[in-house]
C-alpha positions as CSV (number, residue, x, y, z in Angstrom):
1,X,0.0,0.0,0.0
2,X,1.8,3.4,-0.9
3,X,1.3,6.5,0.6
4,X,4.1,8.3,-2.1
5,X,4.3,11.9,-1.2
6,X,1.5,12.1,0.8
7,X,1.9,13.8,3.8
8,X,0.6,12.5,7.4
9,X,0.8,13.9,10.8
10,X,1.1,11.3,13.6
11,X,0.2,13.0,16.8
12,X,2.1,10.8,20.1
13,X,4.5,9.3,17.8
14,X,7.2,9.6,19.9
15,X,7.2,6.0,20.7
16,X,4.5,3.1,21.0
17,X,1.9,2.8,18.7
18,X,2.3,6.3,17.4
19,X,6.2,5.7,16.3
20,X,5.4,2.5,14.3
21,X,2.7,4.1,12.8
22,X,4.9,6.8,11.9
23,X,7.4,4.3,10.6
24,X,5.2,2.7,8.2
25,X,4.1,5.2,6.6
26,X,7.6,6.6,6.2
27,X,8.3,3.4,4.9
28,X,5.3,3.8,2.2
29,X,6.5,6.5,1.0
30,X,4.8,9.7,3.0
31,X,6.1,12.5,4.3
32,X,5.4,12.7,8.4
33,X,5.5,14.9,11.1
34,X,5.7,13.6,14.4
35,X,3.7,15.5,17.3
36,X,4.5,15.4,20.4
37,X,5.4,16.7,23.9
38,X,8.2,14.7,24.5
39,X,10.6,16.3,22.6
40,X,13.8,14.6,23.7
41,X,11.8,11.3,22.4
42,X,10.9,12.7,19.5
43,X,14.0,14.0,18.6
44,X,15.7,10.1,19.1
45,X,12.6,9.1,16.5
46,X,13.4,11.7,14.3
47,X,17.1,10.4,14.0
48,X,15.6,6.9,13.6
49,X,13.0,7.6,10.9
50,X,15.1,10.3,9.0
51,X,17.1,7.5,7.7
52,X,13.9,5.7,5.9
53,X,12.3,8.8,4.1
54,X,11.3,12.7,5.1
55,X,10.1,12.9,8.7
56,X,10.0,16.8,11.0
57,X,9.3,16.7,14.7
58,X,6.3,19.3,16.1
59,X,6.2,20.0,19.8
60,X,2.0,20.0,20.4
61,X,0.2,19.6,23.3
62,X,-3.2,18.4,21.6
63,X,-5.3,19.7,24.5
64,X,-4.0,22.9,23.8
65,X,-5.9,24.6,20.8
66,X,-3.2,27.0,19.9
67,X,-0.5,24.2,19.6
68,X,-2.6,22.1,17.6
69,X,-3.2,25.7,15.3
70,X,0.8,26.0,15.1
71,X,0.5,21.9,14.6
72,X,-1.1,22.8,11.3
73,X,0.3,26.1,10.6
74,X,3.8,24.5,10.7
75,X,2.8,21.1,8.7
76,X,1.8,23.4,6.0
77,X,4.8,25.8,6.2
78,X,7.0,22.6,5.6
79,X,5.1,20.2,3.1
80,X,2.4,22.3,1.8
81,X,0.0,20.0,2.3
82,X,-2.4,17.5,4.7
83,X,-3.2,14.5,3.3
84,X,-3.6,11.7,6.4
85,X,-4.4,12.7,9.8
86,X,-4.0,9.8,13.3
87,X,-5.1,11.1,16.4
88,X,-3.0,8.8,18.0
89,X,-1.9,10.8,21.3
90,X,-3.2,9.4,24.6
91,X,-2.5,8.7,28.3
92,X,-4.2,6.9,31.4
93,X,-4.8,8.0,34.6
94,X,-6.3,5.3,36.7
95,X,-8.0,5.1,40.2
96,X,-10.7,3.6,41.8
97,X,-14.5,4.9,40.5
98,X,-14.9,6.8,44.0
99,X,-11.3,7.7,44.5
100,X,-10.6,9.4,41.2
101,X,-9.9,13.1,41.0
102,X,-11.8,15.5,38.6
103,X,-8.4,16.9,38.0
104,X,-7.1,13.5,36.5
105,X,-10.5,13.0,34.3
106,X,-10.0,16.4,33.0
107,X,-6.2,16.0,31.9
108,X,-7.6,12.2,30.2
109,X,-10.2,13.5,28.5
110,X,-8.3,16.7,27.2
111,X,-5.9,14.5,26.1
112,X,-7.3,11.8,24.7
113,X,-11.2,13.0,23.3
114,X,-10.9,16.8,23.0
115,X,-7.5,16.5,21.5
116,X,-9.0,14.3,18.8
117,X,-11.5,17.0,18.1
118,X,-9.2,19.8,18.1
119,X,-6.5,18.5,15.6
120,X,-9.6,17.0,13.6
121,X,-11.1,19.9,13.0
122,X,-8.1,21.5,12.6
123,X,-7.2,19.5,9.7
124,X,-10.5,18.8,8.0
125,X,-10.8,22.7,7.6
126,X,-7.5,22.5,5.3
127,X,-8.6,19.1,3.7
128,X,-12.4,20.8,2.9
129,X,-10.8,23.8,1.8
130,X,-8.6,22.0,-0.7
131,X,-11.4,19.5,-2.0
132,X,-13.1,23.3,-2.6
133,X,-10.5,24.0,-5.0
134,X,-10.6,20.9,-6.5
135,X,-7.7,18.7,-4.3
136,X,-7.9,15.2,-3.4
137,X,-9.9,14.6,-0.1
138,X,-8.0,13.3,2.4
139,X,-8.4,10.5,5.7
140,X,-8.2,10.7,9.3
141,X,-7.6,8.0,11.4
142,X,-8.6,8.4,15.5
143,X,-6.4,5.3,18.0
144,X,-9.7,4.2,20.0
145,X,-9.6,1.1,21.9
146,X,-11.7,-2.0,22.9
147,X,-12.0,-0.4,25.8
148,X,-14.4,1.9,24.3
149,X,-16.7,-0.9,24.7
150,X,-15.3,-3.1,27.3
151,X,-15.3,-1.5,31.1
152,X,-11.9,-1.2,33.0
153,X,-13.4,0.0,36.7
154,X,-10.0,1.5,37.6
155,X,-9.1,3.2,33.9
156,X,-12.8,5.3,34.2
157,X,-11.2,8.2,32.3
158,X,-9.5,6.1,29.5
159,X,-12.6,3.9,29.5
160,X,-14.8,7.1,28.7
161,X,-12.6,8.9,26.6
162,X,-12.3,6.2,23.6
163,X,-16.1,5.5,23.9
164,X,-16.3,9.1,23.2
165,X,-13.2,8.7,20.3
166,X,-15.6,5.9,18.7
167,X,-18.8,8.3,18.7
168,X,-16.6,11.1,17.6
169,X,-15.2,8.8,15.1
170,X,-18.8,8.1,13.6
171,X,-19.8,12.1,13.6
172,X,-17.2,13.3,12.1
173,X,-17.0,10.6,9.0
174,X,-20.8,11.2,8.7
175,X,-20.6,15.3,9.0
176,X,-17.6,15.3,6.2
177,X,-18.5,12.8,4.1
178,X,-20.0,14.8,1.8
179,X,-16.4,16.4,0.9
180,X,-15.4,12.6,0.4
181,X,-13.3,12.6,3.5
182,X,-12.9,9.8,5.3
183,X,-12.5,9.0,9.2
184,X,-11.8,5.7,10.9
185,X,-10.7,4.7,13.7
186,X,-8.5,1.4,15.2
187,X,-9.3,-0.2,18.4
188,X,-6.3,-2.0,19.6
189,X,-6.7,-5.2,22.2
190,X,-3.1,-5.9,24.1
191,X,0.0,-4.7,22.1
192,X,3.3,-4.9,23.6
193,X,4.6,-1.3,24.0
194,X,6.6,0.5,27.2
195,X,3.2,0.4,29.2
196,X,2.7,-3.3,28.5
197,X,6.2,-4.4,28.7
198,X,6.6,-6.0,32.3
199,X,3.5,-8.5,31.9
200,X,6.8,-10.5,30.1
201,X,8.1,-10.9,33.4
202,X,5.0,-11.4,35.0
203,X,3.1,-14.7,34.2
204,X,0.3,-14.2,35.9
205,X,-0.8,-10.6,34.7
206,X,0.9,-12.2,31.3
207,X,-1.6,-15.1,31.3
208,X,-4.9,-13.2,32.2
209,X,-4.8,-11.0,29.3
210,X,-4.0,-14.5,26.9
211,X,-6.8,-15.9,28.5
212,X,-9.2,-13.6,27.1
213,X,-7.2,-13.2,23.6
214,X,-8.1,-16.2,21.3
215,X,-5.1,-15.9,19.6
216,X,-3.2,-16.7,22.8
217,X,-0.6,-13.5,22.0
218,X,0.3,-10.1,22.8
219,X,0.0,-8.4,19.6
220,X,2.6,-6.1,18.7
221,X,2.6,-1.7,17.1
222,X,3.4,-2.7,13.8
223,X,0.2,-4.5,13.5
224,X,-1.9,-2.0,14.4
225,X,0.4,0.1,12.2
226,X,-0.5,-2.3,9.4
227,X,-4.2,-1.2,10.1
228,X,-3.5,2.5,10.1
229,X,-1.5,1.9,6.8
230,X,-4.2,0.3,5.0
231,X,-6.8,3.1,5.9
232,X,-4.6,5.7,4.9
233,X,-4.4,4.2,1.4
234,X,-6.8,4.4,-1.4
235,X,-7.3,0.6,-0.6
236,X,-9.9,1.8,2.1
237,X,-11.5,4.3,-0.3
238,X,-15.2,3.4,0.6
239,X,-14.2,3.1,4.3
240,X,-15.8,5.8,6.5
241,X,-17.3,5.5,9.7
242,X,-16.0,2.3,10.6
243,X,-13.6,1.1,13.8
244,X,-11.5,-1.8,13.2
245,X,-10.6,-4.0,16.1
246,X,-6.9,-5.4,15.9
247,X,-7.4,-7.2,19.1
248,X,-6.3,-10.6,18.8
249,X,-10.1,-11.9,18.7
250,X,-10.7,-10.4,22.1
251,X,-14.1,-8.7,21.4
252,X,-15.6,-11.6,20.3
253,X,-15.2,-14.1,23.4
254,X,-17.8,-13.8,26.0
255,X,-15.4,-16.4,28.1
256,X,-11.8,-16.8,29.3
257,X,-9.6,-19.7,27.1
258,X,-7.0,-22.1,28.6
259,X,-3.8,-20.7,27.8
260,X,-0.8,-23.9,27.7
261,X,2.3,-23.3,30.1
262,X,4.5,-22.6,27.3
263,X,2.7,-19.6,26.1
């Protein structure tokens, strides 16, 4: 699937999900600007990437409108263009339903639901403009979760804040259809990034999350990169609306699976 010369910002590509992402589609050819607020990450994937293809680094905090302005401003300034947006950027805060702090919802949901807002409608006001004057509509792509469906009682902000990333998702592709733009999102299951490292070395919290995975695996970025890869491209040209699960066969099971010792 190529993505030659299009150009794709990746926000919370710094690492995880977000830098393979960003890898992929450097790898297909685009031209992509990592955003983030890590910047001494996103310099070290900047030096990683640079070597596949054209990749710049944007400091945005996507809670924060005027960043995400400057997000777009600057995208523009360098490549002229916004062809492939992924709301990637998100973080957890988790505490018990009656212990957790309005403070910590607020930050989540900034982060993670008004953030996918903000740079949405950021960049669909330059993709509508250029359909307008006769451009190629272009794709955005939002990083839900299965746990916009399925309940974590301690992750009550995350939990919320894809549920409201898979509405979001449906709105928007419905509201800017008409300018043949298209928005998707992925819901990923388990995928081994920093966050989900140290279930290796812990068999136990290793073995509950393969007992409800029928594929008896942690899956890793660069599938859910795959995903993001394939929506991009014209290959999912009559693909609106929709969230694809990469989760292993989790949503499915109703039931917990027997997972062998050697797994």
């Amino acid at each position: 699937m190529s993505l030659e010369n299009k150009v794709a910002i990746v926000t919370g590509a710094a690492r995880g999900i977000g830098f393979a992402v960003a890898k992929r589609f450097v790898t297909d050819g685009a031209k992509v600007v990592i955003a983030d607020v890590d910047d001494e990450a996103g310099q070290k994937a900047i030096a990683e990437l640079s070597q596949l293809g054209e990749v710049t680094y944007i400091h945005c905090n996507v809670a924060e409108r005027l960043d995400v302005r400057n997000m777009v401003a600057e995208t523009l300034n360098a490549y002229g263009d916004i062809d492939v947006l992924v709301n990637n950027a998100g973080i957890v805060a988790g505490a018990d339903f009656l212990d957790l702090e309005e403070e910590d919802l607020d930050r989540v949901l900034g982060v993670n639901l008004k953030g996918t807002f903000l740079c949405s409608q950021a960049v669909a006001r330059h993709m509508v403009e250029k359909v307008q004057n006769g451009g190629e509509a272009g794709t955005i792509i939002n990083m839900s979760s299965i746990n916009s469906v399925l309940a974590i009682p301690n992750q009550i902000p995350y939990c919320v804040s894809k549920g409201g990333v898979a509405q979001l998702t449906k709105t928007t592709a419905v509201a800017l259809a008409p300018h043949g733009i298209r928005v998707n999102a992925i819901g990923p299951g388990s995928i081994m990034t920093d966050m989900l490292a140290s279930v290796n070395d812990d068999p136990a919290a290793k073995n509950r999350i393969l007992s409800r995975t029928p594929m008896l695996r942690v899956g890793e970025a660069s599938e859910i990169a795959g995903v993001a890869a394939f929506l991009a491209s014209s290959d999912a040209s009559y693909v609106t609306g929709q969230t694809i699960f990469a989760d292993g066969g989790r949503m499915p099971l109703n039931y917990t699976v027997a997972v062998p010792d050697d797994a």
